[in-house]
C-alpha positions, -999 to +999 in steps of 0.1 A: +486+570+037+462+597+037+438+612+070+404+622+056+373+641+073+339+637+049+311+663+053+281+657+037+240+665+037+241+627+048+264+631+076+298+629+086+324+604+097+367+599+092+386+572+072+416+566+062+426+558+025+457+538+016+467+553-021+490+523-035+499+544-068+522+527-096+508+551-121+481+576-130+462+543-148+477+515-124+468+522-089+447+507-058+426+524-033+419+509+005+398+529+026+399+516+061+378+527+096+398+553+113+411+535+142+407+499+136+428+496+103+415+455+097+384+472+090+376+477+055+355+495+042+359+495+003+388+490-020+391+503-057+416+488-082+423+506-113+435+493-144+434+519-171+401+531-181+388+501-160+383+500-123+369+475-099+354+483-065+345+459-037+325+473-011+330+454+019+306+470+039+275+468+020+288+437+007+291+449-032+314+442-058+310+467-092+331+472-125+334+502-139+347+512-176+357+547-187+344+578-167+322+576-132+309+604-112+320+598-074+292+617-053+320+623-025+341+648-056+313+669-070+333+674-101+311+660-128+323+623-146+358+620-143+382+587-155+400+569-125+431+581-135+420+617-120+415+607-087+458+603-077+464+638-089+435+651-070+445+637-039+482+644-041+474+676-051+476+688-090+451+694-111+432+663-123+420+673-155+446+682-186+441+710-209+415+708-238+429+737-255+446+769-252+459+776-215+454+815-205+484+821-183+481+852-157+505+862-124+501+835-102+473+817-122+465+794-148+429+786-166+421+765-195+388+738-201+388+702-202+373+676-227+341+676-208+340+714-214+351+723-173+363+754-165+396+754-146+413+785-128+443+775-106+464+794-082+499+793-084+527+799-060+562+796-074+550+769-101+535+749-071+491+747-076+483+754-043+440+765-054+417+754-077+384+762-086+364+743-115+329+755-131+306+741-158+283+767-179+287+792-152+280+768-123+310+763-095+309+724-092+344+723-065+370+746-047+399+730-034+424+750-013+461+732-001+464+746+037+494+742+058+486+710+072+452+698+051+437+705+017+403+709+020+377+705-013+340+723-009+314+721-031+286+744-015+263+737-041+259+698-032+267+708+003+299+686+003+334+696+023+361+665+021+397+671+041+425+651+039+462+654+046+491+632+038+507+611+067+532+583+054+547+583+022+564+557+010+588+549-021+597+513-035+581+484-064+543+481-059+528+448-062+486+454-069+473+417-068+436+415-077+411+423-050+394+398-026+357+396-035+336+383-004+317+354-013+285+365-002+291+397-024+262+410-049+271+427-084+254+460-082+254+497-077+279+512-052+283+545-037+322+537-020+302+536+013+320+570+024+298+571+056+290+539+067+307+518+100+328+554+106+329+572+139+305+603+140+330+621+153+332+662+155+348+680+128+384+685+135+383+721+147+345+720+157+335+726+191 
């Protein structure tokens, strides 16, 4: 169970995601209101290069194949299976090449032709900073309690922080689709039915 803050041009508001992870390319998503946890507000379900996502709030329900840009994670198209490592905190994209290896840092480029530089501390990532053709698309930075992600550019700052971790068999049954659902375009309603609530640590 993971505690997240979004910070957006758009706005800002809390949720809390439920990462049900059996494996990098068989995993669900819940994302849930903040205090009232039988509040949904969108659910993903990944199987390999597909993914489903029901929207609850906006009523949606989309299928996705192969690589999707998320507008909440600046970083450019990435597959589904990025999104665990990202949250749990490794790198989400795998070397395309050589790796350059440096005192307390790594860097190598991705498929899509990213730029990764990542800070080490005793084998452990704890920064990361991706670039494409000389633009920084995402800095993430693992604090004491929260790992924060900024991307200035697209004025976008998401914080989260593990709570509950659990370890046993997963089941992932298929999502629920309301009945009154449309097939369209989502955007994972980030925002929408949160509290507005300050920043944590702004007065």
């Amino acid at each position: 169970m993971l505690r997240a803050h979004l910070k957006t041009p758009e706005g800002k508001g809390r949720f809390r995601l439920q990462l049900l992870l059996r494996d990098p390319a068989r995993y669900q998503i819940r994302a849930t209101h903040p205090l009232l946890f039988n509040r949904r507000l969108w659910s993903l379900d990944v199987v390999g290069e597909e993914a489903h996502l029901v929207d609850y709030l906006q009523r949606k329900s989309c299928y996705y194949k192969g690589p999707a840009e998320i507008a909440a994670l600046p970083l450019g198209s990435l597959p589904f299976a990025s999104l665990p490592a990202l949250l749990l905190g490794y790198l989400p994209r795998h070397p395309a090449g050589p790796v350059q290896i440096g005192p307390g840092e790594i860097r190598y480029s991705d498929a899509e032709g990213r730029k990764w530089r990542a800070d080490l501390d005793g084998g452990r990532v704890v920064g990361w900073q991706s670039t494409f053709e000389g633009r920084e698309l995402g800095v993430w930075v693992r604090g004491e309690e929260w790992s924060e992600m900024r991307a200035p550019e697209e004025g976008v700052r998401l914080r989260w922080r593990e709570t509950v971790r659990e370890a046993g068999e997963i089941e992932l049954a298929a999502l629920r689709v309301p009945r009154d659902a449309d097939q369209g375009e989502c955007d994972l309603g980030w925002l929408r039915g949160v509290d507005d609530a300050p920043w944590e640590g702004e007065r």
